[in-house]
TIGU-316963 format. One record per residue (C-alpha): x, y, z; residue in one letter. Coordinates in steps of 0.25 Angstrom, whole numbers, plus 5000, padded with zeros to 4 digits. Example, Ala and Ser with C-alpha at 12.3 -4.5 7.8 and 13.67 -1.06 7.14 Angstrom:
504949825031a 505549965029s 
***
This chain:
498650795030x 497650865021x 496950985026x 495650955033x 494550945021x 493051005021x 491950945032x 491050905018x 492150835014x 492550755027x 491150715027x 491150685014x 492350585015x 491850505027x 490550475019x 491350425010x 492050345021x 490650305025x 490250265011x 491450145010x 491050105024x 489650085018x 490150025006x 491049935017x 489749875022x 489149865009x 490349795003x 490649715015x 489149685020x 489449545014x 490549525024x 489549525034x 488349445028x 488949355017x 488949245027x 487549245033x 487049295021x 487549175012x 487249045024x 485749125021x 485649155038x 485249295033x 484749355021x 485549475016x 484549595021x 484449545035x 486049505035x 486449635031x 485749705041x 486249615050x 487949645046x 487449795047x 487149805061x 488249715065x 489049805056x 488649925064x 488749895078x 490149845076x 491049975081x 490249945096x 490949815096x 492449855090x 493449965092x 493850045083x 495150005079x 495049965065x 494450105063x 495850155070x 496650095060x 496050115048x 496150275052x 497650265057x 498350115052x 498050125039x 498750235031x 499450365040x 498250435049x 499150575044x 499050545029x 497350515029x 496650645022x 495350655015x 495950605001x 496450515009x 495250445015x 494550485002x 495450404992x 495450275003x 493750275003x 493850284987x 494750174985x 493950084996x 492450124990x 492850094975x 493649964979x 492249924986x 491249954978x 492149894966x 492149764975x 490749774977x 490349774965x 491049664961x 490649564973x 492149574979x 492249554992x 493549654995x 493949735007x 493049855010x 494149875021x 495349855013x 494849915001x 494750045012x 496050015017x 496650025004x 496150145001x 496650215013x 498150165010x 497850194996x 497450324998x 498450355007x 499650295000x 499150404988x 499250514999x 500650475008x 501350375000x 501450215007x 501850315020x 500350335022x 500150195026x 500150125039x 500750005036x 500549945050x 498949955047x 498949945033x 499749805035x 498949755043x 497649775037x 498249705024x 498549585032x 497049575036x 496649555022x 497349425023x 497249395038x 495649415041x 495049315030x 496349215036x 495749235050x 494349235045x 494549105037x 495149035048x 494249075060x 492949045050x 493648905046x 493948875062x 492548905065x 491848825054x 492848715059x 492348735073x 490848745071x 490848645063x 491548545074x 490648595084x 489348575075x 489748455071x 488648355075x 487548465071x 486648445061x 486848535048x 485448605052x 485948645065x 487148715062x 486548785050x 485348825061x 486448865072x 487548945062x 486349025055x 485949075069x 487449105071x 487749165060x 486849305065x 488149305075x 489149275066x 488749385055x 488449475065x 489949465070x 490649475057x 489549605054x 490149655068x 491649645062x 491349695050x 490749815055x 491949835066x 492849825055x 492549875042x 491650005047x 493150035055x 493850055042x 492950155038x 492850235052x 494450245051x 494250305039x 493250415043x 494250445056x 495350445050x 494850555041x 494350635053x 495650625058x 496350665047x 495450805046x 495850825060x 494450795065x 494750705077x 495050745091x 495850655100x 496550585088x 496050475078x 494750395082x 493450365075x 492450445079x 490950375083x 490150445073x 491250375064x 491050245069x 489550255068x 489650315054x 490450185048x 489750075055x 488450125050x 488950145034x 489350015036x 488149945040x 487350025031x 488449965019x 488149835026x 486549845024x 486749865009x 487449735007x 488449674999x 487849584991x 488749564981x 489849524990x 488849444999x 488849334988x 490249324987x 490549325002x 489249235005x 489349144994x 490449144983x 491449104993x 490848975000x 489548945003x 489148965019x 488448895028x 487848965041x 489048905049x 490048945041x 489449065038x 489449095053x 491049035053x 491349135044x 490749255050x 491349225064x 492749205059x 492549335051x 491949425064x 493149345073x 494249395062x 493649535061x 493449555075x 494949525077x 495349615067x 494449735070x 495049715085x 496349735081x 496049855072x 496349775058x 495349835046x 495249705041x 494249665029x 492849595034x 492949525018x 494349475021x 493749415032x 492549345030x 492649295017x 494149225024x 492949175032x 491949125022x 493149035016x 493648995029x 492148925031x 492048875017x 493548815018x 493148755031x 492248675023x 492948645012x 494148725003x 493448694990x 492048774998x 492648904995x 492648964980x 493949004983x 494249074969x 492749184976x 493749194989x 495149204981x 494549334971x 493949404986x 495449384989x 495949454977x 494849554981x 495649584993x 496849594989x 496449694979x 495749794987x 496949864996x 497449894983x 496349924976x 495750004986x 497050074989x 497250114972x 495850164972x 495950244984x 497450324981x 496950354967x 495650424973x 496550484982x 497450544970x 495950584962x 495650674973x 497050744972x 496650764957x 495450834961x 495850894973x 
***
């Protein structure tokens, strides 16, 4: 392990931590409000307001166990050094910034995820990974926007069986009041999950500079740190990445916008539980195409769904590339 680095520094490098979970919200806000944005139930100033708040409450609903193995599961807790976490944040804020800019709904998670193996692999070699953790974080990219498509596609089933003899006036009445509770749901899991990657970042880096008593655990000041940067990151929107999610994919009605919503929450929920660091993009747009398949396959503008799928395919490589080559610049200048 590196020596321990100057107290400027330290600082220095959990602002920057704090800056890509900003960046997180801002990138991923449309995750939270495409939906209730798009079926018109909120205009986006109020709607952002609303995902922020739901945003930052979330750690007094959820454990901590996402924030556990991003700081632990990832790469080897003995490996992680300033350069270390420096080079993972690098390759995470370029790769999201880039995907902002152009409208691409990729994986704030993943995109940090793979600048941590990236980062690390440039330090240790492939010993430096966890492949338990890492393994199973991959397989989310394909499993969450599964389970989120089929959960949003059973529920549009079963609302629409138990709706069936209401007039069109009347459930577009009901599901616009409903959709408050759906959106605030999914703002719920997103802040449980996403603000988690980041707080594993920040103690992990503690740790690593010997500045945890009692062994590895996120600090409160921590977790208050990362859910506000978010919800702040939240308030400045996505608007880009709104139209794609809200729009480009299917059109939404308020009930399937609360469908999808609901099978997004249930999905993250589940994986925040179990401690999986799984992508709230994955999930909710496998949601938006479970509710436009539901109506019909041809309701989905699959060649919009199949590029955000490419999208994520790319960004744990991307990121990780990024990330191992700032990791090198820094042992250049050093």
């Amino acid at each position: 392990m590196d020596p321990t680095i100057a107290f400027p520094l330290l600082v220095g490098l959990i602002a920057v931590a704090l800056v890509f979970d900003f960046l997180n919200g801002l990138h991923d806000a449309a995750n939270s409000i495409a939906t209730i944005v798009s079926t018109r139930v909120l205009k986006p100033r109020y709607a952002v307001i609303w995902a922020a708040f739901f945003n930052f409450i979330a750690f007094l609903f959820f454990g901590l166990h996402v924030a556990q193995t991003l700081g632990t599961g990832i790469v080897d807790v003995d490996i992680v050094t300033p350069r270390v976490i420096f080079g993972a944040l690098t390759g995470a804020i370029v790769w999201n910034v880039v995907t902002w800019v152009l409208g691409i709904p990729s994986s704030s998670s993943h995109a940090l995820i793979g600048g941590l193996v990236g980062s690390g692999i440039a330090k240790a070699g492939l010993s430096a990974v966890v492949w338990s953790g890492f393994l199973k974080t991959a397989a989310a990219i394909v499993l969450s926007p599964l389970i989120g498509f089929v959960l949003a596609l059973l529920l549009v089933l079963i609302v629409s069986w138990v709706f069936v003899r209401a007039t069109p006036f009347a459930v577009d009445s009901s599901f616009r009041t409903l959709q408050f509770v759906s959106a605030s749901f999914y703002s719920l899991g997103h802040g449980g999950n996403d603000a988690q990657k980041t707080m594993g970042i920040i103690a992990v880096l503690l740790y690593s500079q010997g500045m945890m008593q009692g062994g590895f655990h996120v600090p409160t000041w921590v977790v208050l740190s990362c859910q506000s940067a978010m919800a702040l990151g939240t308030l400045f929107g996505g608007w880009r990445i709104v139209h794609t999610m809200g729009s480009k994919i299917t059109r939404l009605t308020p009930m399937q916008g609360f469908c999808a919503e609901t099978g997004g929450a249930i999905t993250l929920f589940l994986a925040t539980w179990l401690g999986v660091p799984v992508s709230t993009t994955h999930t909710i747009t496998g949601a938006i195409v479970g509710v436009g398949a539901a109506r019909r396959v041809s309701a989905v503008r699959w060649n919009v769904a199949s590029s955000i799928v490419v999208a994520w395919v790319v960004t744990l490589p991307a990121a990780a590339a990024i990330s191992a080559a700032a990791y090198a610049a820094v042992g250049l200048f050093a």
